[in-house]
N, C-alpha and C positions, 0 to 999 in steps of 0.2 A: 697865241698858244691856246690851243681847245682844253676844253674841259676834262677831256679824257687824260689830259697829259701834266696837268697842271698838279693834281696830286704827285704823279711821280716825281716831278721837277722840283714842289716843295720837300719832298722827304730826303731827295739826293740833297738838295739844298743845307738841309739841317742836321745830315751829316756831316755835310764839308764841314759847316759852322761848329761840331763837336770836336772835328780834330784841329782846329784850329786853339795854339796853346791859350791860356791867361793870362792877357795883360794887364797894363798899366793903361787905362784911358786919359784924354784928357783929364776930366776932373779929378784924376790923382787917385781912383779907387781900381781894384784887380777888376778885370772881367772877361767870360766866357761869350763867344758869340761875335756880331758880326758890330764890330766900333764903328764902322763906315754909315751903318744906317744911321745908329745914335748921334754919331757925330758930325754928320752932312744931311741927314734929311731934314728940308724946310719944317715938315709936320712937328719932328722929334725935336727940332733943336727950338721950336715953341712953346714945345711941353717944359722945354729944362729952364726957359726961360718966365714960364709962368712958376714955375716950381718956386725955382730963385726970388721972382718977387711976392710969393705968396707965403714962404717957410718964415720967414719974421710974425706974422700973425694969425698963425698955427700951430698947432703941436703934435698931433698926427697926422699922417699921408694914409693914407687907406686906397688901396691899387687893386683895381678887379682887374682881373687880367693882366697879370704882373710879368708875364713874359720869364725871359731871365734875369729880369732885378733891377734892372737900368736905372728906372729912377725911383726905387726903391734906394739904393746904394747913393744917390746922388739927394734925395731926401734928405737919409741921415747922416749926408755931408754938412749939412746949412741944420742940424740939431732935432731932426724930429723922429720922433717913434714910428714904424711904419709896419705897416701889417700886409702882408700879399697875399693876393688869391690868383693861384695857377690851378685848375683845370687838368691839362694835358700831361700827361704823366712824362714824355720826352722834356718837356718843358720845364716842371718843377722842379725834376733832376737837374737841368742847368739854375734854374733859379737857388734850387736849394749849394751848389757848388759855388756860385759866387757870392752866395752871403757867405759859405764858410771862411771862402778865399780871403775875406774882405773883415772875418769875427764880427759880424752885425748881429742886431740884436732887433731884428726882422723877426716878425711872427709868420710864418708862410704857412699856408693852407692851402691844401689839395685837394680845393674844391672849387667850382663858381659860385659866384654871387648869384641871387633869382629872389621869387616872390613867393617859391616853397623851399620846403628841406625835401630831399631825398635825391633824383637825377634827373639829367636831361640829357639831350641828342646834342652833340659837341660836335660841329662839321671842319673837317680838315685837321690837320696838325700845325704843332708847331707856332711858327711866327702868323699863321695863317688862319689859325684856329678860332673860331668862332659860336656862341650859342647860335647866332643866327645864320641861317641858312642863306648861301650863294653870295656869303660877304669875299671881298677880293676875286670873285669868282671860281668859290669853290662848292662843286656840282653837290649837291642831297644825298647822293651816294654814298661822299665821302665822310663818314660818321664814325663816332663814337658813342658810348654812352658814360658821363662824367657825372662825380656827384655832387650835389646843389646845395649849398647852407644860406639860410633867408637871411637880406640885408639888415634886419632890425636884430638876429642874433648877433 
């Protein structure tokens, strides 16, 4: 798929995924969005599985790029405090709807992490979205401007 088409296809994409109701995932919490990725992709099902053996000797999860919650919600399944950072204002809105669905006590901020405070260039949307440019292969064009809170605050 070209460059030119691939913005469109993620934005129809993340439609579909809006109207798609809240469920019940596996790990027993409500959520908005697409379970098939979380719950069959190699990459995803790594992270649950580091998560899992890492929340015994932790007490907060700290998520840059938090997407819509996933393992934020799955964090404070195994007892830790978790803090997210979304970015993409399509995105937060789902993030911010599945902690409610879920009454988490998630801090979410709609902002990214960086190395200043104020903003930056956000390329693509969504599931796709990126500070960095032409990740998943999304063209320079496709931008936003999101605003930045520095990892040390």
């Amino acid at each position: 798929m070209g460059n030119i088409f691939k913005p469109l296809y993620r934005r129809a994409r993340d439609k579909a995924y809006s109207l798609i109701p809240i469920r019940t995932c596996k790990e027993g919490f409500k959520f908005e969005g697409s379970l098939d990725r979380f719950e069959n992709s190699a990459d995803e099902i790594a992270t649950q599985v580091a998560i899992k053996l890492l929340a015994p000797k932790l007490t907060r999860f700290v998520n840059p790029g938090a997407n819509a919650g996933y393992f934020c919600l799955l964090a404070e399944k195994f007892g830790l405090s978790c803090i997210a950072f979304e970015p993409e204002p399509k995105m937060f809105g789902r993030l911010q709807r599945n902690l409610a669905a879920n009454n988490s006590s998630c801090i979410a901020i709609p902002a990214a992490l960086s190395n200043t405070h104020g903003t930056a260039e956000f390329f693509g949307t969504g599931t796709a979205g990126s500070l960095i440019s032409g990740i998943s292969g999304t063209p320079s064009w496709d931008k936003q401007i999101v605003p930045t809170v520095q990892v040390d605050q």
